[in-house]
N, C-alpha and C positions, 0 to 999 in steps of 0.2 A: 834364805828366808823361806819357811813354810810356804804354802800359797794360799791365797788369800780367797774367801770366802766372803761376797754380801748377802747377807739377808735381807729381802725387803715386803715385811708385814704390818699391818697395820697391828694387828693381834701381840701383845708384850708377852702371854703365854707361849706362843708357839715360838717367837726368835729367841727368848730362854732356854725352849728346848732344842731347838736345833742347835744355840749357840752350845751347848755342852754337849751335845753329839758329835758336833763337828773339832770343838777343842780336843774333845778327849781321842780324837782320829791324827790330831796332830795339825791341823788347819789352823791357819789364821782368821778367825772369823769376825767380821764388821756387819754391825744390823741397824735397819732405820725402819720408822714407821711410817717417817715423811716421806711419800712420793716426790711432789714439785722436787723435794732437791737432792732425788736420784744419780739425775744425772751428772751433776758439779761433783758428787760424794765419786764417781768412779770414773771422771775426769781425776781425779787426784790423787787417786787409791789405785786404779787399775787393776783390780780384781780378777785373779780366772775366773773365778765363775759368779753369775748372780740367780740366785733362787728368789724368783718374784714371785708373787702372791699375786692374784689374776682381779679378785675382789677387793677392792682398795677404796676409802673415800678420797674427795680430789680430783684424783687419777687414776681411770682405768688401767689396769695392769697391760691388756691387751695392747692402750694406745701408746703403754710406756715401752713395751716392747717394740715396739715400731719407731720409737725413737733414738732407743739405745741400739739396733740394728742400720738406722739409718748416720746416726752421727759414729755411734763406733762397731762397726761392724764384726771385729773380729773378738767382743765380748760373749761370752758363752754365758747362756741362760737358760738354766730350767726352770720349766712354770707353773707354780704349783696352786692349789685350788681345794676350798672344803662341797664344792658348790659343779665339780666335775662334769664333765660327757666325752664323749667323745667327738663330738663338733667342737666344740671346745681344744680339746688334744691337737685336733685338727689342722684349725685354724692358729693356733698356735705355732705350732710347727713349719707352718709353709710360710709364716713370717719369719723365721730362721731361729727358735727355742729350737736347743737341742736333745729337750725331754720334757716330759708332762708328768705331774704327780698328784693323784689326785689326794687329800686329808680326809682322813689319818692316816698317814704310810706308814706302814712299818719302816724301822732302823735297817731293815737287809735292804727293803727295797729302797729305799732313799739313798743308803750307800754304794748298791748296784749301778745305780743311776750315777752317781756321781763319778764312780769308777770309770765306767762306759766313756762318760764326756771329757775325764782327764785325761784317758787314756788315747787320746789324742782326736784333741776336735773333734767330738761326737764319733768314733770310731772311724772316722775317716780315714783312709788309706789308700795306697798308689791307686790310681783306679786304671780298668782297663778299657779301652772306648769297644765295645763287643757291637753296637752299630756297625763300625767301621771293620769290625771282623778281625781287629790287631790278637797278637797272641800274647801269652806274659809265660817268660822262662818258669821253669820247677825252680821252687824256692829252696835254697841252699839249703844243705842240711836235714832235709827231708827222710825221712825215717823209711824203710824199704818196707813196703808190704806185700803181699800174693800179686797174682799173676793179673789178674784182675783190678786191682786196687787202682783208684784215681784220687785227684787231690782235693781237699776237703775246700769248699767255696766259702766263702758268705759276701754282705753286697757292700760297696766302695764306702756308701754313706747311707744316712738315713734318709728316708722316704714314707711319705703319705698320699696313702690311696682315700677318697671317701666317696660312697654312695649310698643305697638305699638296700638293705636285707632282704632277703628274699622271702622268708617266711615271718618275720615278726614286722613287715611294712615299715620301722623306723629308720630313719637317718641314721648311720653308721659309719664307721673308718676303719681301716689300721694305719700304725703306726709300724714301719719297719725299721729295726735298728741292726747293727753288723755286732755278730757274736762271737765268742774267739773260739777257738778249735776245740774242737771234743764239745761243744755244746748243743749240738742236736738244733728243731727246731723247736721254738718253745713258745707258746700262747702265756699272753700275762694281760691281766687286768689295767686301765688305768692306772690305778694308785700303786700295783705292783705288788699289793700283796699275795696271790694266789696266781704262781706260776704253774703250768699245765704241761706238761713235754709233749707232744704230737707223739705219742707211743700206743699202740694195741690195748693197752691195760687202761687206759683213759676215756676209752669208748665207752659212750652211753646211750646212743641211740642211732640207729642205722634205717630209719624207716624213709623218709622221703631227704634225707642228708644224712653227711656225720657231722654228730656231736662230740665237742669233748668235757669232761668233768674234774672237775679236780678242785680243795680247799674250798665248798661250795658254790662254787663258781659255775658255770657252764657259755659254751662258746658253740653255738651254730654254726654250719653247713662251710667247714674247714677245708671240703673236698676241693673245689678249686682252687684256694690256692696250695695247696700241700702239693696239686697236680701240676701245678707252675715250678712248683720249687723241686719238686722229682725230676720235668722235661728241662730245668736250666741246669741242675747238678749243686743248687744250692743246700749247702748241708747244715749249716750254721747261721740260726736266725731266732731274734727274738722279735713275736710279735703281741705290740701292746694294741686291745680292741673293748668292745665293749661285748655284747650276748651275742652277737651275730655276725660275719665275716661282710661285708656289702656284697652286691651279686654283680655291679658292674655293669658291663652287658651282657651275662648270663655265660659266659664262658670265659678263660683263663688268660686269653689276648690280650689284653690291659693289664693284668697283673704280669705277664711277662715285658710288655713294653715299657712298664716302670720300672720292674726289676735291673733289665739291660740297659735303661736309660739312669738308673743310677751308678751302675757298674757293678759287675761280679767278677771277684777277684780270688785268686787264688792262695791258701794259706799253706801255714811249715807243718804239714801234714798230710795221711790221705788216709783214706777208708777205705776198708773194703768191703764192696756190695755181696749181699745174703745170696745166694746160689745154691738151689735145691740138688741133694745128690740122686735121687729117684722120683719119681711123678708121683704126684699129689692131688686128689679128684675130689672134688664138694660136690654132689648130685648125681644123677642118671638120668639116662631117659632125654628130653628136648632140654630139659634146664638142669646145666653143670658147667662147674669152671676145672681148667688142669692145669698146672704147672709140672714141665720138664725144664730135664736141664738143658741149659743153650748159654754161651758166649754174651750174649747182648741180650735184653727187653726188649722179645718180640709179640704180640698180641694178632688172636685173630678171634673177632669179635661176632657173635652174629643175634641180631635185633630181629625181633617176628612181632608183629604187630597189626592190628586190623589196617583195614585202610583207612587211609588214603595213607599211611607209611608204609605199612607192608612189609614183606623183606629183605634186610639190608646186613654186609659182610662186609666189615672192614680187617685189614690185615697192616700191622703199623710195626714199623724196624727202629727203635730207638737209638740211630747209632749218631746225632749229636744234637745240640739244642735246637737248632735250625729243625732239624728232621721236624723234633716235636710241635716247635711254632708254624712251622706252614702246615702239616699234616693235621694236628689234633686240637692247637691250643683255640685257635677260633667258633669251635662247634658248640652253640651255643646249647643250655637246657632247654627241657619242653616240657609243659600242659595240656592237658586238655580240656576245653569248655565245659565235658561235661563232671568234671569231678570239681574243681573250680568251689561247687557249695559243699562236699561233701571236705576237701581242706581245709574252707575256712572254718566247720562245725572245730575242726582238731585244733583249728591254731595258726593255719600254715596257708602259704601263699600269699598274706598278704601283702606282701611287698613284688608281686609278680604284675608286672607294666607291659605293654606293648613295646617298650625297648628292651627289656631283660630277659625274653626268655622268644621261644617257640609258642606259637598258640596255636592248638588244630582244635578243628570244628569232626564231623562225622564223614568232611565230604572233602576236605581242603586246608592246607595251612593260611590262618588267617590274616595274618599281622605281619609276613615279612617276607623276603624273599629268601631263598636260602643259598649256606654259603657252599655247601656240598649237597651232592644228590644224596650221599647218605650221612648229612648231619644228625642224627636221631642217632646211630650207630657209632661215629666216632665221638659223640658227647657221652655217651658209653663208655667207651675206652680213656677221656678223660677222665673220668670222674675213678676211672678204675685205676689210672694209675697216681693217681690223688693219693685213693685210700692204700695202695700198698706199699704208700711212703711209712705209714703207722709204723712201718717194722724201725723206723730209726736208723734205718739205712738205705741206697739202691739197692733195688730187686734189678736181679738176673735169671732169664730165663724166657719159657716158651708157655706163654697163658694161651690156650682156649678155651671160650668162654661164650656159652647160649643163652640166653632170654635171660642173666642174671644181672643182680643191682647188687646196693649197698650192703645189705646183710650177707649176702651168698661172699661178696670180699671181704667181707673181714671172717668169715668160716673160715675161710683160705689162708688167714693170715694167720688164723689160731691152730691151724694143722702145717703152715711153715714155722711157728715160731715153737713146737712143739717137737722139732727135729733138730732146733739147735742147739 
């Protein structure tokens, strides 16, 4: 038998239409409007999957999810909504839906979705406990690549981060789902209609973050976690968010301890990382970045800046996950009090708190103690190798790099991707 499909909408438009999207897919599909008798309908039916509607009279969608989680647990639910957020996606999620869609979805993205969750338990797979430092064999059959090539990642299960934006002040999340090989990482909207690839050509703004753009969309200050997902080796990711990436606590540390705490696992394939054949130089003089060729992502970094920071040289060896979470992923961003009015005239910082970021005064940092003597310099090197995830692959090589940011890397990235 097919498998079976419930719909549960109060709305008679919308479970007609699904109902013929999903027939004509080859699914069994069963719809109700009635909440109360949800659950007796798939007591009897036992459905793969149920698509609930979030806004319901009766019965909140959200408290019905918590009781079809509680009485049948191993019921898979996506939860869809004309009335969307991402608090919403959210909280949704961390009561066990294994996808959020916001209305109107597109037909690809609603069938993406549903793909994703049949294809086994929300993409779940072997996981690997990477806390505990276990290793997992090369997967059979594995396709040979260059000298260099490693095997293409993505994460055990799905996972939800949520906090507060860095530059638009809103409550914000993402939504992490595991994506199959050759998929790159890929930014998607709630509802799923305007997917964005984390690629060079998607860049739209480099001034105080990166942005990305794509099907009129746009998605805020990507940098850290791209930078998470470069220092773990995850290659294959889709992330569902709203305009703005959450900041966290202002550096990468959390987004890697959720990443490894859901598990990164390794897939029947491998990439091979970009490696420049001759050096590559963006500026002169005190501010420039170069890329040579080298074995491994090595960085040596150097930060000039008035005091009370001053002068700081970091030199960082990316030779495995670890290296990057104790060396880099912790160095949180920084401000200063005195530009603070001159941000918010543009837009930006308002989501910048005495726990997300660095705050220096003229004389002294204000608001925290720091985690390194030169974290101003290796949140540098974070955020740098954030952005030279954009190429779609691991970079290999030997960056130096003076008093530059966001824009001076992605120069760099458009004079490496100009060589290959």
């Amino acid at each position: 038998m097919n498998a079976t499909v419930l719909v549960v909408d109060d709305e008679e438009r919308i479970r007609s239409s699904l109902r013929g999207i999903l027939n004509d897919e080859g699914f069994r599909v069963l719809d109700t409007g009635d909440a109360p008798g949800v659950m007796e309908l798939i007591e009897r039916e036992r459905p793969e999957l149920v698509l609930l509607d979030v806004w319901m009279p009766e019965l909140d969608g959200i408290e019905l999810l918590r009781r079809i989680k509680a009485e049948l647990p191993a019921t898979r639910v996506i939860m869809i909504s004309g009335h969307a957020n991402i608090q919403n996606a959210v909280a949704a999620t961390r009561l066990g839906a294994e996808d959020f869609l916001e209305k109107p979805f597109s037909v690809d993205g609603l069938l993406a979705a549903i793909g994703r969750v049949m294809a086994g338990d929300s993409g779940r797979v072997a996981r690997r406990d990477a806390a505990a430092g276990a290793t997992q064999a090369p997967a059979a059959g594995r396709a040979p690549c260059g000298a260099l090539a490693r095997p293409q990642r993505t994460v055990a299960e799905s996972l939800v981060l949520a906090g507060q934006g860095l530059h638009s002040g809103f409550k914000t999340g993402v939504i992490l789902h595991p994506a199959p090989v050759g998929s790159g990482i890929v930014f998607s909207s709630v509802a799923g209609q305007s997917e964005i690839p984390a690629r060079l050509e998607n860049v739209t703004e480099t001034g105080y973050n990166t942005t990305l753009s794509g099907g009129g969309h746009s998605i805020r200050t990507v940098e850290h976690l791209m930078s998470a997902l470069h220092g773990l080796g995850v290659t294959n990711l889709l992330v569902k968010t709203d305009d703005e990436v959450p900041a966290l606590d202002g550096s990468a540390l959390e987004f890697c301890r959720h990443l490894r705490e859901a598990g990164i696992v390794e897939q029947d394939a491998e990439i091979e990382p970009i490696a420049v054949a001759q050096p590559i130089q963006i500026g002169e003089g005190e501010e420039f970045i170069r890329i040579e060729p080298a074995r491994r992502l090595v960085i040596d970094y150097t930060l000039e800046y008035p005091a009370p920071i001053g002068r700081q040289q970091v030199h960082f060896e990316l030779d495995s996950p670890e290296d990057y979470v104790r060396e880099v992923a912790p160095a949180r961003t920084f401000g200063f009090v005195r530009e603070f009015r001159k941000l918010a005239e543009m837009g930006l910082a308002s989501g910048g708190r005495l726990d997300n970021l660095i705050l220096v005064d003229d004389e002294k940092v204000v608001n925290t103690a720091l985690r390194f003597p030169d974290e101003f310099a290796r949140h540098k090197t974070l955020d740098l190798i954030g952005d030279l995830y954009l190429l779609g692959r691991p970079v290999v090589g030997h960056i130096v790099a003076s008093r530059t940011g966001h824009s001076d890397n992605l120069a760099l990235l458009r004079a490496i991707a100009a060589t290959l």
